[in-house]
N, C-alpha and C positions, 0 to 999 in steps of 0.2 A: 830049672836052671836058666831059660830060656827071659824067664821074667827076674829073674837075677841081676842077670847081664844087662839087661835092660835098665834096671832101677841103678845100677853102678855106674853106667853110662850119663845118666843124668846128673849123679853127684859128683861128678869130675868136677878137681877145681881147675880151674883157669891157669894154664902156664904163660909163663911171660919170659920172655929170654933175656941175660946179664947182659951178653956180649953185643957191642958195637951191631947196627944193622948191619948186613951185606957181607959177616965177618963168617956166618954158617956154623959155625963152632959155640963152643962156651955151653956152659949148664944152663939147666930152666930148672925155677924156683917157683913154685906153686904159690899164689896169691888169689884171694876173694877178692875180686869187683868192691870197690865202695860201693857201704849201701846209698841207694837211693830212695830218697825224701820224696814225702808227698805233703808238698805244704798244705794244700786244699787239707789232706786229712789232720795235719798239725795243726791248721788255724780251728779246724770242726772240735778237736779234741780241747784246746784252749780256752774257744768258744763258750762251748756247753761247762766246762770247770769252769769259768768266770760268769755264769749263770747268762750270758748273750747268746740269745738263739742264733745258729749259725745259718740256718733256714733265709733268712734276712740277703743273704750276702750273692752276689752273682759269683761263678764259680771264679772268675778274673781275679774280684779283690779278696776272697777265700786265699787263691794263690798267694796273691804281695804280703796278705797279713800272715798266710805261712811263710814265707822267706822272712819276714821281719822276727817272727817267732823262732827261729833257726837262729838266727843271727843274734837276738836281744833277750829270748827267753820270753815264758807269758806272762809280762809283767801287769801294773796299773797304765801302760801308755798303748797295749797291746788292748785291753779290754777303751781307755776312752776312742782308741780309731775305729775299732770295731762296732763298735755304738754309732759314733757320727756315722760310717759309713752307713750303715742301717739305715740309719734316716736320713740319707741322702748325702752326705759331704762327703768330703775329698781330704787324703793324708798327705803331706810331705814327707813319706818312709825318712832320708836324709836326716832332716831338722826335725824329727817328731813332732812335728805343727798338724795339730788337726785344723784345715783349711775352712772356711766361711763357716765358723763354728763359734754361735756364741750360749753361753750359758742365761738364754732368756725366758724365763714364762716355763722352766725346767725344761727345755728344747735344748737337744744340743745343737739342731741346724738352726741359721737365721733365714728365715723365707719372709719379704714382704708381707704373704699372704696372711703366713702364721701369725706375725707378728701382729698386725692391725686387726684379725681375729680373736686374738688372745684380751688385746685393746679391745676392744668392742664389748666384749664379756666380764671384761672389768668392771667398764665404766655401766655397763646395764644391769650388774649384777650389785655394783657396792656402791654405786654413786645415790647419794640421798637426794631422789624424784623427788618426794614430798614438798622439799623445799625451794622447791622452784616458784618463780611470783606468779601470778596467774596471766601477765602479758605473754612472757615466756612459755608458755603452757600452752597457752588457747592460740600461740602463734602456729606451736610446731602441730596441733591437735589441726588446726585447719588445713594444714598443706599436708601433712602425713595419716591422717585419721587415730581410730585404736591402736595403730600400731607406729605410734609418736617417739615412745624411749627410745626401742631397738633403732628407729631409724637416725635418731640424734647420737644415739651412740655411735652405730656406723660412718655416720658424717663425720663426728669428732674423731674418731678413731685415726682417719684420715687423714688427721692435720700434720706435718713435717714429711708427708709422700706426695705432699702435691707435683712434683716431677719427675715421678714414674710414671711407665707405663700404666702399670696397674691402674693407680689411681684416673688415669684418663680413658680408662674403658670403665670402670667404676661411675667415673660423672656422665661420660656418654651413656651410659644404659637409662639415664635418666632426662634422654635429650628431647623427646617424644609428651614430656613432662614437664613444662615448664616453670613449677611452682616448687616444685620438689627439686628441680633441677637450679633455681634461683637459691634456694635457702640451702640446698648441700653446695652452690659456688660460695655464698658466704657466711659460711658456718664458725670461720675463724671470727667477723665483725658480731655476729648475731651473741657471741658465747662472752665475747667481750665486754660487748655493751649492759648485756647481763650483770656480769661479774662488777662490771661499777655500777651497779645499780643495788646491789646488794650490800643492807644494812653492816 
């Protein structure tokens, strides 16, 4: 009986009183507590059904993308924040704006780094060497050695970031170098003069 009592005790619901505070009187009407939401567990559950590992997320933006999920349901705007935030961007819940987010190189964040990476791997990977004249060639083969493409491509990668940071610890890593650090300052005159020289 004693664990009876016990287990009844715990299932008491909640009374709440009609009557005016302070007034001591009036009935009480039995009411359940609104449930309480756990966004973290709403965004994990959303997450994993939109196939985005919730793993990704610090427990902070797990939360905001559970309030947005409370409030908007797991839609397509619920999975592309969840993704940017993954790889680092930032939402405006408000205006559904996924923040410094562009659809480049299939990235949903835009980094510098990625960016001129992704550059570099283009141009090394599709650009036709072959057809290079052999000025051009035995230019970059004398200041770069064997390892001439990758480095022309890094150079060229480079060109429209000449005014970041990046790019200026990028040239200085090559200050110690003056030959390598001459042809990656003028990579934009050397690619030009090229390109009018070709048939």
């Amino acid at each position: 009986m004693g664990n009876q009592q016990n287990l009844s005790s715990t299932n008491r619901i909640k009374k709440q009183s009609t009557s005016p505070p302070g007034d001591g009187g009036g009935e009480t009407v039995g009411t359940n507590p609104p449930p309480s939401v756990n966004h973290v567990q709403l965004a994990e559950m959303c997450m994993d059904f939109l196939g985005v590992g919730s793993g990704c997320l610090p427990f902070n933006k797990r939360k905001a993308l559970g309030m947005y999920i409370e409030a908007n349901g797991c839609n397509g705007f619920a999975q592309a924040a969840a993704e940017a935030m993954c790889d680092g961007g930032e939402v405006d819940w408000d205006d559904e704006v996924v923040l410094d987010s562009h659809d480049l190189f299939n990235s949903t964040v835009f980094s510098i780094q990625d960016y001129r990476q992704q550059l570099e791997n283009l141009i090394l990977n599709d650009y036709d060497w072959n057809n290079e004249g052999a000025v051009f060639v035995n230019n970059a083969v004398s200041t770069f050695g064997t390892n001439w493409k990758q480095e022309v491509a890094k150079a060229v990668s480079w060109i429209g970031l000449e005014n970041t940071d990046e790019y200026s610890t990028y040239l200085n890593s090559y200050s110690t170098q003056p030959m390598k650090f001459l042809y990656i300052n003028d990579i934009r005159n050397i690619i030009s003069v090229t390109n009018n020289n070709c048939p």
